[in-house]
N, C-alpha and C positions, 0 to 999 in steps of 0.2 A: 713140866718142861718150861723152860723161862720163853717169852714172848720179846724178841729180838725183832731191831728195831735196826733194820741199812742207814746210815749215817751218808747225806748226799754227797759229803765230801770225797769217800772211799772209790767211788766210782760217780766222778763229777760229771764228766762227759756222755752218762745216759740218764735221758731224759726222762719224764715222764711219758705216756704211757710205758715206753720200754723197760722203765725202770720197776714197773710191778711186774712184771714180766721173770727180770733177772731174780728180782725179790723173793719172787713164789718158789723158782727155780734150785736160788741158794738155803730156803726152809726159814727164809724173814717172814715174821708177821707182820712187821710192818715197815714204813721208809719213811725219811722224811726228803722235804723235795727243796731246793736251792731257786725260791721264784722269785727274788732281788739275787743283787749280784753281790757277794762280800767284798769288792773294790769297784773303781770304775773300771768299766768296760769287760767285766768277768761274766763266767757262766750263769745263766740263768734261765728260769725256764716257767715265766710268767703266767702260770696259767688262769686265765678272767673267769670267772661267773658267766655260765652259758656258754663258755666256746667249745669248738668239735673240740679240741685237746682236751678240755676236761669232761667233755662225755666222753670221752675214747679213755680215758682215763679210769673215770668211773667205771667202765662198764669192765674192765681188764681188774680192775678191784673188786667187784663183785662177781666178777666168774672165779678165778683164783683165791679171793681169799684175804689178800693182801689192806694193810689200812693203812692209812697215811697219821703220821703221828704227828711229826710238826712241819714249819715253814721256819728258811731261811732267808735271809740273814739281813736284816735290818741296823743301820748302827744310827745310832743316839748321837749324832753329830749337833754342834752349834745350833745350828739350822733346823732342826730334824722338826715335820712336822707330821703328827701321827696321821692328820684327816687325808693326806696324800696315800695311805696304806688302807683304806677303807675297802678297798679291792681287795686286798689281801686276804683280810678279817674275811668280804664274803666267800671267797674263793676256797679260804681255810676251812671255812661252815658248811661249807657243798660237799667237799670232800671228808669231814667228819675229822679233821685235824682236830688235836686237843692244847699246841702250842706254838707259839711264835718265838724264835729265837732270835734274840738283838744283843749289841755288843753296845759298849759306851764310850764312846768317842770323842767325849767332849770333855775339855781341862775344867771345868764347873762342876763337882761334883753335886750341887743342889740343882742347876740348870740340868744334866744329865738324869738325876732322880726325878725332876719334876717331867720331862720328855715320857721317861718311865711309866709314871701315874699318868698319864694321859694316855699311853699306847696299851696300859691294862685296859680304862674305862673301855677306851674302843675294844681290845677283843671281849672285852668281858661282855656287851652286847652281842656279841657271836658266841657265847659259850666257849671262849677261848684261855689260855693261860697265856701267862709271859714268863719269858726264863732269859735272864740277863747270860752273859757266859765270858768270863773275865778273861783274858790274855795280857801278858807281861807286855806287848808291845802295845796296846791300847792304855787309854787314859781309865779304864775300871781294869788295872791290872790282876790283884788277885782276890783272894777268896774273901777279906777281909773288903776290899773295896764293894765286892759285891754286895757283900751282907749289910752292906753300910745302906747301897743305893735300893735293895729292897724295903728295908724297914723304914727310910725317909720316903719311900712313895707311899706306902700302908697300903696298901693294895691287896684283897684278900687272893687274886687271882697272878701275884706275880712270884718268881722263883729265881733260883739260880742252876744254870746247867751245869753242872760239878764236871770237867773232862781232864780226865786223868793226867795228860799230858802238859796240861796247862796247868793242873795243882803243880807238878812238879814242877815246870819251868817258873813256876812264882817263888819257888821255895816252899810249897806247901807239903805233905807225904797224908798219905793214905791213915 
């Protein structure tokens, strides 16, 4: 039987812990949680290292069953500085996530790749992956730009999240 995996987006508005909850419910092995916001001022559900949320968290994951796969969404802006996500990284390690998912946002695609390699180094210190995940309206629009910004980070630990709907809308097909 395949080991399905809740997508935070599909049901944004439940949080963690309830969200293993729903998970175990609908026969998800696992979720991934939305703990940065994909725009300013969106859902997010920050969970720190040590806080009640993430024991209550934890503890609703190990009664049920449930595993947390990755952490969202991060975007590779201008700006973007991975040591401000050092929370993440712990927070992702506590919870036994195995990836970090970020968009790239930045019209540089060497500035945006190099953002990349440094947001691996840091999870790779947590035993973490990175999975880039390309959208036509972002500046790593498709599949191509992806593959470009992984192989210029070299990073043994970084990927790309393939999502169906966004090959399409790039012109991309199965």
């Amino acid at each position: 039987m395949p080991s399905w995996s809740l997508c935070p987006l599909a049901v944004l508005e439940v949080g963690p812990p309830n969200l293993i909850d729903l998970a175990a419910k609908a026969g998800y092995a696992a979720v991934g949680i939305r703990m940065v916001p994909a725009s300013p001022g969106g859902i997010e559900y920050p969970l720190r290292a040590g806080s009640a949320a993430l024991r209550e968290t934890l503890g609703r994951m190990n009664d049920l069953g449930v595993r947390v796969f990755d952490l969202e969404f991060l975007s590779l802006s201008p700006e973007f500085d991975a040591k401000q996500y050092r929370w993440l990284a712990e927070a992702g390690a506590a919870l036994g996530a195995k990836r970090i998912n970020c968009s790239g946002d930045d019209p540089d695609p060497h500035r945006a790749a190099d953002h990349f390699a440094v947001l691996c180094d840091l999870a790779a210190e947590y035993h973490l992956g990175v999975d880039i995940e390309f959208m036509r309206w972002r500046h790593t629009g498709t599949l191509a730009h992806a593959v470009e910004m992984v192989r210029s980070a070299g990073k043994s630990n970084g990927g790309i999240l393939l999502d169906a709907l966004h090959l399409m809308r790039a012109g991309g097909s199965p």
